[in-house]
C-alpha positions in Angstrom: 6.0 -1.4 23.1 3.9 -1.0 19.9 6.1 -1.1 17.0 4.3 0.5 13.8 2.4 -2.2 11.1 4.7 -2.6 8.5 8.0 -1.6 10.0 11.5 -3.0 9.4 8.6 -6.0 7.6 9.7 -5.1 3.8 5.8 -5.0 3.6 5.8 -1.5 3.1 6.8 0.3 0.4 7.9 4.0 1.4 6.9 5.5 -1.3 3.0 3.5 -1.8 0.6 6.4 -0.9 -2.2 3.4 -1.1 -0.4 1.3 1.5 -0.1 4.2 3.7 -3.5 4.9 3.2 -4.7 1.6 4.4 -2.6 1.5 7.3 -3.6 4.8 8.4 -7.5 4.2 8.2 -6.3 0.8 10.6 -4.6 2.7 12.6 -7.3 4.9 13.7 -10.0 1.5 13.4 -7.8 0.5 16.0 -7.7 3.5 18.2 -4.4 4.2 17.4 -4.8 8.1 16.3 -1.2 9.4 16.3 0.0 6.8 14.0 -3.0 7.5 11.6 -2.7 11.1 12.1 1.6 10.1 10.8 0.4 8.2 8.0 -2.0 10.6 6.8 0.8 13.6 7.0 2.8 11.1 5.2 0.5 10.7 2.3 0.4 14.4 1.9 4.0 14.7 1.8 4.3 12.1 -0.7 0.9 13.5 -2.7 0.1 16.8 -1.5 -3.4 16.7 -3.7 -4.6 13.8 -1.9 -7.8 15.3 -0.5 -8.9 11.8 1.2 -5.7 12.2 3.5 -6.7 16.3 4.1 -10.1 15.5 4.6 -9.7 12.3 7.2 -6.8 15.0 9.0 -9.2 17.6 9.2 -11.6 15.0 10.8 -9.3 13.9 13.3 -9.2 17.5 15.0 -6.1 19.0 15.8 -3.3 16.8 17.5 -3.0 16.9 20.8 0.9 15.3 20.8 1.6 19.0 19.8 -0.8 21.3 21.7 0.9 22.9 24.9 0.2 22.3 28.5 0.0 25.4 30.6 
C-alpha cells in the first residue's frame, strides 16, 4: 500500500503551498500522477493565482480517475 510522502510524518505543513509544490513535481518524477495531479489541486485551493500549479494541471491532461467507462 503506498501511503502519501509526508503523511501522518509532521513533515508537512497543510497549509505550505511550497511543500506541496515539491511533493507534487515528485510525485509525478515518480510516476505517481494522481497524487501530483492532488497536490496540484491542493495548491490551487490554498492559492488559487498559482499559475505553476494551473499550468503543470493543464499539462497533465485531464484525469482519467474521473472520466467514465462506457
Amino acid at each position: 500500500m503506498r501511503r502519501p510522502l509526508g503523511a501522518n510524518s509532521g513533515l508537512l505543513d497543510p497549509k505550505s503551498v511550497v511543500a506541496y509544490r515539491y511533493r507534487a513535481y515528485l510525485y509525478d518524477e515518480l510516476g505517481r500522477g494522481g497524487a501530483a495531479r492532488d497536490d496540484f489541486n491542493r495548491i490551487l485551493e490554498l492559492d488559487p493565482d498559482n499559475k505553476d500549479a494551473a499550468k503543470a494541471l493543464k499539462r497533465m491532461g485531464p484525469d482519467i480517475r474521473q472520466m467514465k467507462v462506457q
